[in-house]
N, C-alpha and C positions, 0 to 999 in steps of 0.2 A: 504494500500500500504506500502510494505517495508521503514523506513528511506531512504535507500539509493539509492534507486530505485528514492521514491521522490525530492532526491537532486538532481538526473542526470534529471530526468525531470527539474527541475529549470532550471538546466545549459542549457537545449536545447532548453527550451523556451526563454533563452537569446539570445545563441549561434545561434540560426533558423533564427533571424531579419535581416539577410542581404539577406537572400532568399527573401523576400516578397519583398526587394529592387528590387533584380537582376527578379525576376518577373514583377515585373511594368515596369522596364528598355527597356525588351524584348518585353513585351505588345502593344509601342508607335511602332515597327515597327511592329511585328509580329501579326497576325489575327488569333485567334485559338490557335489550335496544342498545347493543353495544353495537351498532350501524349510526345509530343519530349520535350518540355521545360521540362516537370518534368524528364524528364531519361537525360536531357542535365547535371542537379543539379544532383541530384544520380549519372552522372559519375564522376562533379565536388569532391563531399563530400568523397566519397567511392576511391578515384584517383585510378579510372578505363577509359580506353579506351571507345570510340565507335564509332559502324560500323550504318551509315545511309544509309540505303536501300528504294530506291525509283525511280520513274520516275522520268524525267528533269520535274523543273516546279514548283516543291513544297515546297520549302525556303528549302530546307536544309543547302544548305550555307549559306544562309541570316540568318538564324539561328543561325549558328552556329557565323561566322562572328559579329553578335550582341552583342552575349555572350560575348565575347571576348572583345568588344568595352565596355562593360560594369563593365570591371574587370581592372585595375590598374595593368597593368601586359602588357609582352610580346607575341605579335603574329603575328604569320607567315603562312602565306598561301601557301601553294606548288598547283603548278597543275601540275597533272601526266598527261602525254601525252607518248604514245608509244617511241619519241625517249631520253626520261631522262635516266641520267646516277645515280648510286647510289652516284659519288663525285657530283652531283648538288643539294643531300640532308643535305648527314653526312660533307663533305667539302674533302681537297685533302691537299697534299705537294706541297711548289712551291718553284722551286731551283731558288735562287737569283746569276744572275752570276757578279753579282758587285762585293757582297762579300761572293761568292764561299759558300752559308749555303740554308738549306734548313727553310722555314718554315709553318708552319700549316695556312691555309684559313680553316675558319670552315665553315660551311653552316649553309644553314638556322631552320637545324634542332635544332639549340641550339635555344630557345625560351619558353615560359611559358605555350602557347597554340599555338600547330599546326591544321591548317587547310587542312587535306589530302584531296585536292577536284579530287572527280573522281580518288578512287584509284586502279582501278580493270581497267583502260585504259592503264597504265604503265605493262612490261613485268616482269615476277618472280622475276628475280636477282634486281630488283630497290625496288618491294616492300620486299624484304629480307631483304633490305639496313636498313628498321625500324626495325627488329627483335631484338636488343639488345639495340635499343634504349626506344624500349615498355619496355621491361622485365627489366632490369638492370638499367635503367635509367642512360645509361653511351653508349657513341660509342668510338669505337676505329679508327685513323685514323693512317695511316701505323703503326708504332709501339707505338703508344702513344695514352693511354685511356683517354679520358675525360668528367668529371661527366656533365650532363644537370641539367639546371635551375630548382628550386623549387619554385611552382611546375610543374609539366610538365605532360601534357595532349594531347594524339593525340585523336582528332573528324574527322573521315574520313567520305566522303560520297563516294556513286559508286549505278552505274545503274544497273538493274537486268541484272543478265549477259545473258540473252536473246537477250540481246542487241547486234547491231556488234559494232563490235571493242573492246570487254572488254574482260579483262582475269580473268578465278577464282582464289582467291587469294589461295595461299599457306596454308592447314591446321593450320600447327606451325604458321605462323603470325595469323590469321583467330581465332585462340583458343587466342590469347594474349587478344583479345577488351573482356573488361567486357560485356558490352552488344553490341546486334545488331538489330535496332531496323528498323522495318518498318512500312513506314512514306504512307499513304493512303492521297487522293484528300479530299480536306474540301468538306464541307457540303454547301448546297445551302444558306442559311444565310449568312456564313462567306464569300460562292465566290463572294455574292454580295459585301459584305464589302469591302473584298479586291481592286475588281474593281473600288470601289468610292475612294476606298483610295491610287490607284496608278493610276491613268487617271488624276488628278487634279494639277499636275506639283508639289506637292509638297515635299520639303524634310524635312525626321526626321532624327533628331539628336538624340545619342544614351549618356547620360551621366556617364563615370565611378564612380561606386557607390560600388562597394568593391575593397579588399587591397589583394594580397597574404596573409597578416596575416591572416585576417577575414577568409579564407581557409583552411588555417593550423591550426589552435585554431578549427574552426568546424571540422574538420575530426578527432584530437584528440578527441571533445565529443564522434563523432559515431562510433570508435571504442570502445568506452567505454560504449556504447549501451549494457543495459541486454538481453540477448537471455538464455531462459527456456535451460537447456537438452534437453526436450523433441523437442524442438522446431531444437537444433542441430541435435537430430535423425530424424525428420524429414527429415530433407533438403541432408540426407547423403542413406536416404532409396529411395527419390525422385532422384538422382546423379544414387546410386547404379540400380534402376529398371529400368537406359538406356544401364544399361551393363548386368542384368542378368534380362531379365522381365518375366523367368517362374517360379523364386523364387518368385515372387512375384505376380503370377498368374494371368500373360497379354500375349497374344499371339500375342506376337508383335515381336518376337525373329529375324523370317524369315524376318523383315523389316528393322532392324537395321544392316550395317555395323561394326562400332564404333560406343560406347557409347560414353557420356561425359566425360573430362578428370577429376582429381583432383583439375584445376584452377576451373569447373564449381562450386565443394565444396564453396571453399574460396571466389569465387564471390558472390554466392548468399547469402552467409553469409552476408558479404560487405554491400550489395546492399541493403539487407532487410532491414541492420540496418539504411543505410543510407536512406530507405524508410520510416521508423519509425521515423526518423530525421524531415523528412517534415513534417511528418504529428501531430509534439511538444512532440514526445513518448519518455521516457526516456528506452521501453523497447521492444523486436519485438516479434511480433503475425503471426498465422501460414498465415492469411491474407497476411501479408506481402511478406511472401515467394511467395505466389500464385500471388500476383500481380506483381512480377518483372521475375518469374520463367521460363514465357516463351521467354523472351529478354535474362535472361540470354543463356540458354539451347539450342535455335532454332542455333545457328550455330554452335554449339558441337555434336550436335547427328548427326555422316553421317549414310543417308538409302542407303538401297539397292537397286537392280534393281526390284527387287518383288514390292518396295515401290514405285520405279516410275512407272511400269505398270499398278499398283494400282492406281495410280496418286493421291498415300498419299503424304503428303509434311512432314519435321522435326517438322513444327508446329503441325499436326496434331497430331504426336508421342506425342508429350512434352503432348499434351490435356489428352491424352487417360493415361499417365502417373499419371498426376495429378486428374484425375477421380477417380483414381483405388488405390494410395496410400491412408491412412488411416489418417483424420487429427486429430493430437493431442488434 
């Protein structure tokens, strides 16, 4: 192994010891779902967004909500309901008529970790209302920008929009969340579990056991995670073959709408390295891309209508993707 390679290993195997914290933390309430905890860390590490897609029922906010409780830091939970307004997120102006001035109410968007619960219940222009708050990490409230907390993190959940009452989100907001992850029923063991473990009147208490710093110090390692060339052409050949897949000899062309954009790039770069992170790597393997590629990628790729009368789905796309690219 390269010197240097082995010193970033060192450092990550330092740096990595507050995850097996913030795991154990999670553990005392959470049953399972070692799927959503490890992409909850990956979006922590990598300060990416994400979208939890699921039925009602399956912790996602309990989930998410945990996390939170377990981090030494600010968090705010919104619930989007059809009549919210964008000022009951970003905040508003309020003219004082005592002494004739205006001044800024911020909302609850200024926080370290938001909880966007049910964010696909709210109308377009509310979930817009995040769009410069994901990306820039700054909103602007009438004429005056102002930066958000470091760090700052939205975890949204929303029902498959199958459902009534929910709206599809916005592609441009939709393309901000690093990943989007869906969250499937436990398994017969753990529903048991569950059930003994919430029938019994009893409550857990959830102990904060990391710091913002401890966040900030790890994401600096895992950008500094080695990734091979090859391993960068990979993941830009894997991006590319959802916008031209007869260069690359998939006949999938007549299913795709839009490909992936260029954030899908830079994420799953992110992701991987921060999936390498977990797993005490100082460096990312093409494994890695494949194991985060279709969280990142399944809500970037829109299909067609070829693809719904087929009643292909974006995940299937991303599979037949990753079949058919060549791994290094």
């Amino acid at each position: 192994m390269h010197p240097d390679i082995e010193a970033l290993q060192n450092r990550v195997q330092t740096e990595s010891g507050f995850c097996r914290r913030l795991i154990e933390q999670i553990g005392t309430v959470i049953v399972g779902q070692t799927y959503l905890i490890e992409r909850l860390l990956i979006g922590l590490l990598a300060d990416g967004h994400l979208l939890l897609e699921g039925v009602p029922g399956l912790a996602k906010t309990l989930s998410v909500s945990t996390l939170a409780n377990a981090i030494r830091a600010k968090f705010q939970r919104l619930q989007f309901t059809p009549d919210l307004l964008p000022a009951d997120i970003i905040g508003t102006v309020i003219y004082n008529m005592q002494t004739g001035a205006f001044s800024t109410k911020k909302g609850p968007i200024f926080a370290n970790i938001i909880l966007a619960d049910e964010i696909n219940r709210a109308p377009a222009k509310v979930q817009s209302a995040l769009l410069e708050a994901m990306q820039e990490r700054q909103v602007t409230i009438s004429e005056e920008t102002h930066k958000l907390p470091v760090p700052f993190l939205v975890l949204a959940t929303q029902n498959p929009i199958e459902q009534e009452g929910t709206y599809p989100l916005p592609e441009a907001q939709i393309d901000r969340f690093m990943l989007k992850l869906k969250i499937n029923y436990p398994n017969k063991a753990e529903e048991r579990q569950i059930m003994d473990r919430m029938t019994v009147g009893a409550t857990f208490t959830v102990e904060p056991v990391v710091s913002p710093e401890d966040i900030l110090r790890a994401r600096k390692v895992v950008t500094e995670i080695y990734i091979d060339d090859k391993v960068k052409d990979y993941i830009v050949d894997i991006v590319f073959a959802s916008r031209r897949p007869e260069a690359y000899g998939l006949d999938i062309k007549d299913l795709i709408s839009y490909g992936a954009s260029p954030r899908a790039s830079i994420y799953l770069n992110l992701a991987a390295k921060a999936h390498a992170f977990l797993r005490g790597r100082g460096f990312v393997t093409p494994e890695d891309v494949k194991s985060i590629g279709l969280d990142v990628l399944r809500h970037r790729i829109i299909i067609s209508y070829e693809a719904e009368a087929e009643e292909m789905t974006a995940d299937d796309i991303v599979k037949k993707i990753f079949d058919q690219i060549e791994v290094p």
